[in-house]
C-alpha positions, -999 to 999 in steps of 0.1 A, spaced: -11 -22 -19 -34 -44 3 -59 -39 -28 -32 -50 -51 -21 -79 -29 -55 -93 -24 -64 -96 -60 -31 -110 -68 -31 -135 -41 -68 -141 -53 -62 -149 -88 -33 -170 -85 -48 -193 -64 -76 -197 -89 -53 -199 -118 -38 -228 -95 -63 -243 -85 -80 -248 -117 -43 -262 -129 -43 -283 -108 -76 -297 -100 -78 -288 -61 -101 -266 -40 -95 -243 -9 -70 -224 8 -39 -219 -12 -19 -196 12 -17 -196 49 -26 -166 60 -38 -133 46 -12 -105 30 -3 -81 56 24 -55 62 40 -35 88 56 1 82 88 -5 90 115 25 97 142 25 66 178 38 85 175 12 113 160 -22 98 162 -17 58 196 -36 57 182 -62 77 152 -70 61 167 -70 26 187 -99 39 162 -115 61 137 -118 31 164 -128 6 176 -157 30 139 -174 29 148 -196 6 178 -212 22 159 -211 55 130 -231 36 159 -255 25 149 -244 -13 181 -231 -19 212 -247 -10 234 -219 8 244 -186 -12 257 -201 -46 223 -218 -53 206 -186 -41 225 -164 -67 205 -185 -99 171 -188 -78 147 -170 -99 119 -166 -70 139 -139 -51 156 -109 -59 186 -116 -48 199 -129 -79 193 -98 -93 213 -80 -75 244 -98 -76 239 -95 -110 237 -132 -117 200 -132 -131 187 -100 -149 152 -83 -142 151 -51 -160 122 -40 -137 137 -45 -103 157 -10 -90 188 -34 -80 205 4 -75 187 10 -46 197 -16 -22 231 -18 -36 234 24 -29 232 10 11 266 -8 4 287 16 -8 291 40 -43 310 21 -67 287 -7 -78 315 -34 -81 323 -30 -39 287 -29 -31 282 -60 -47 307 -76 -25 296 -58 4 262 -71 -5 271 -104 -4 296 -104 22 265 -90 43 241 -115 31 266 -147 38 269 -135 76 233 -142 81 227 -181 71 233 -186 107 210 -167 120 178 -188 116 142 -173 123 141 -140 135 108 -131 152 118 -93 152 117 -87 118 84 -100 111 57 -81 130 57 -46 150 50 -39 184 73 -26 212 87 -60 215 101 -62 182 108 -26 173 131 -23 209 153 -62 194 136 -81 220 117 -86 257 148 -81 273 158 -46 259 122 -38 268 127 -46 306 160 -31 309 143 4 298 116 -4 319 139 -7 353 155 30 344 119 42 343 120 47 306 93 48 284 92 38 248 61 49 222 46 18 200 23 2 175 18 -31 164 14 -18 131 51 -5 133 85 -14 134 106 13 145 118 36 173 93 54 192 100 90 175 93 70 143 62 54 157 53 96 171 60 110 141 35 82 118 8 80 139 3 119 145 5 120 103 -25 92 107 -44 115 128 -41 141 104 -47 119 78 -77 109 99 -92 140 104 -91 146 63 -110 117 59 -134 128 83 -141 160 64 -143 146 31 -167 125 46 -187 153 60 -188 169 27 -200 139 8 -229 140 30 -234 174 24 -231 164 -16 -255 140 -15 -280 159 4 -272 187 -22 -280 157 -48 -310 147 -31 -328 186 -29 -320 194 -68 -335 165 -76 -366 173 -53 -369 208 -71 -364 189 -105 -390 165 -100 -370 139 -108 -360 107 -89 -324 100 -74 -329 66 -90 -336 82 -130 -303 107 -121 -280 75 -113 -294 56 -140 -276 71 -173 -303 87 -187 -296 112 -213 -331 128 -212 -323 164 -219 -339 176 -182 -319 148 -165 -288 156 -185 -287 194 -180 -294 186 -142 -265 158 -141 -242 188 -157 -253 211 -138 -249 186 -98 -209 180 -117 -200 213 -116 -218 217 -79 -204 191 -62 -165 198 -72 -163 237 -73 -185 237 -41 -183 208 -21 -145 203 -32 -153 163 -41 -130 144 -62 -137 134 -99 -138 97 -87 -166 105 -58 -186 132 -81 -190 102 -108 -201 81 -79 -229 104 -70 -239 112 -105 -239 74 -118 -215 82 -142 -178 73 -152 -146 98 -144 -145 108 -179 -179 118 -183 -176 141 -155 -146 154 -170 -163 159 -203 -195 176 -181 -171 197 -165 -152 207 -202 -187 212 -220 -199 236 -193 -163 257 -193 -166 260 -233 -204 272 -225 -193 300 -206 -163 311 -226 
C-alpha cells in the first residue's frame, strides 16, 4: 500500500502541476497509516473520514454530503453509485436488512457533525489507543499497565498480538535474507568454476555456456536455497518468466 500510495500521490501531483503550470509541493505531508483494531474503532473511523468534508466546510451538513462525489459516503447511502466500492461491508456493521442499515448509517453519521477534530482517531500511540491522557493516568494511579505502539491504534492485547506477528515476520525476513546471501555466493563460485564473469551471467547473454549455466543457477537457487521466482530472476538478470520457462525447459529434460 505505501508503494501504491507513493506513486499515486506522485503522479497526480505531476499531472497537476503540469495542468496547471505550478512547481513544488502538492500535498502536505507524506501518505502514512496506522493499523488500527476493526471491533473497537471501525465504526468510528468510517464516520470520522466521511465527515471531512463538512469539517473542511466543502460540504454543507449531511444533505450536501450525500451527492459529494470525493467521499464514499454517497455511496453508501445509495445516493451516488460506485460499482467498485464494497458499500456491503460497512453497511453489515448497521444491521442485516440493507434498508435499516442505511438509516442506521445515517442516523450514526448525523450524531457526529458536532464533534469537530478528533485527535484520537488519527495517529496511534497509548494516548490515542486508551481515548485520551486522562484515561491513561487513571490506569496509571491503579498501577495498571497498558502495551502500545505508535504505529497502532488499539488495545494493548491487539497491540501484543501484532507486534509478536512482526517479530515472526521479522525473523522470516532475516532468513530469507541469510539465504540470499548464501545464493549469491552459490552464484558467485559456479561462475568461478565456469570461468565466466558475474557481470556476462547478469547481462542476458544467450551464449550456449552462459545459458546452460543460467539454467542450471534457476533450478539451484529455488529447489535449494528455497528463493522466490522474483529474487532468482534478480540474481540471474533475467525476468520472472524466463525463470519460469528455465525452470519448465529443465522439468521437460528430465521427463
Amino acid at each position: 500500500m505505501p508503494c501504491f500510495m507513493r506513486r499515486l500521490l506522485t503522479g497526480h501531483a505531476i499531472f497537476y502541476n503540469l495542468r496547471h503550470g505550478r512547481h513544488g509541493h502538492l500535498f502536505q505531508n507524506r501518505y502514512k497509516s496506522i493499523v488500527c483494531e476493526e471491533d473497537a474503532y471501525f465504526m468510528e473511523l468510517v464516520r470520522y473520514i466521511h465527515l471531512n468534508p463538512v469539517r473542511a466546510g466543502i460540504a454543507k451538513g449531511v444533505t450536501d454530503l450525500d451527492r459529494y462525489p470525493w467521499c464514499g459516503h454517497g455511496a453508501i447511502v445509495r445516493k451516488i453509485d460506485y460499482s467498485w466500492m464494497d458499500r456491503e461491508y460497512v453497511l453489515r456493521w448497521f444491521g442485516k436488512r440493507e434498508k435499516i442499515a442505511v438509516r442506521r448509517y445515517s442516523d450514526f453519521i448525523g450524531k457526529g457533525l458536532d464533534q469537530g477534530n478528533r485527535p484520537e482517531l488519527v495517529g496511534g500511540g497509548l494516548i490515542r489507543s486508551m481515548g485520551g491522557w486522562g484515561v491513561v493516568k487513571s490506569i496509571r494511579r491503579h498501577g495498571e499497565k497498558e502495551l502500545s505502539d505508535e504505529r497502532i491504534l488499539g488495545s494493548g492485547d491487539f497491540v501484543k498480538e501484532l507486534l509478536s506477528g512482526a517479530d515472526a515476520a521479522a525473523r522470516r525476513q532475516f532468513e530469507n535474507g541469510n539465504q540470499v546471501k548464501n545464493a549469491i555466493d552459490q552464484v558467485k563460485a559456479e561462475c568461478e568454476k565456469q570461468k565466466i564473469s558475474i557481470s556476462a551471467l547478469l547481462a542476458g547473454s544467450r551464449n550456449r555456456d552462459i545459458s546452460r549455466l543460467r539454467s542450471d543457477l534457476a533450478v539451484t537457487l529455488i529447489r535449494e536455497f528455497g528463493l522466490s521466482l522474483a529474487e532468482t530472476a534478480r540474481q540471474l538478470g533475467i525476468s520472472t518468466s524466463a525463470v519460469s520457462k528455465l525452470l519448465s525447459r529443465n522439468k521437460d529434460m528430465k521427463e
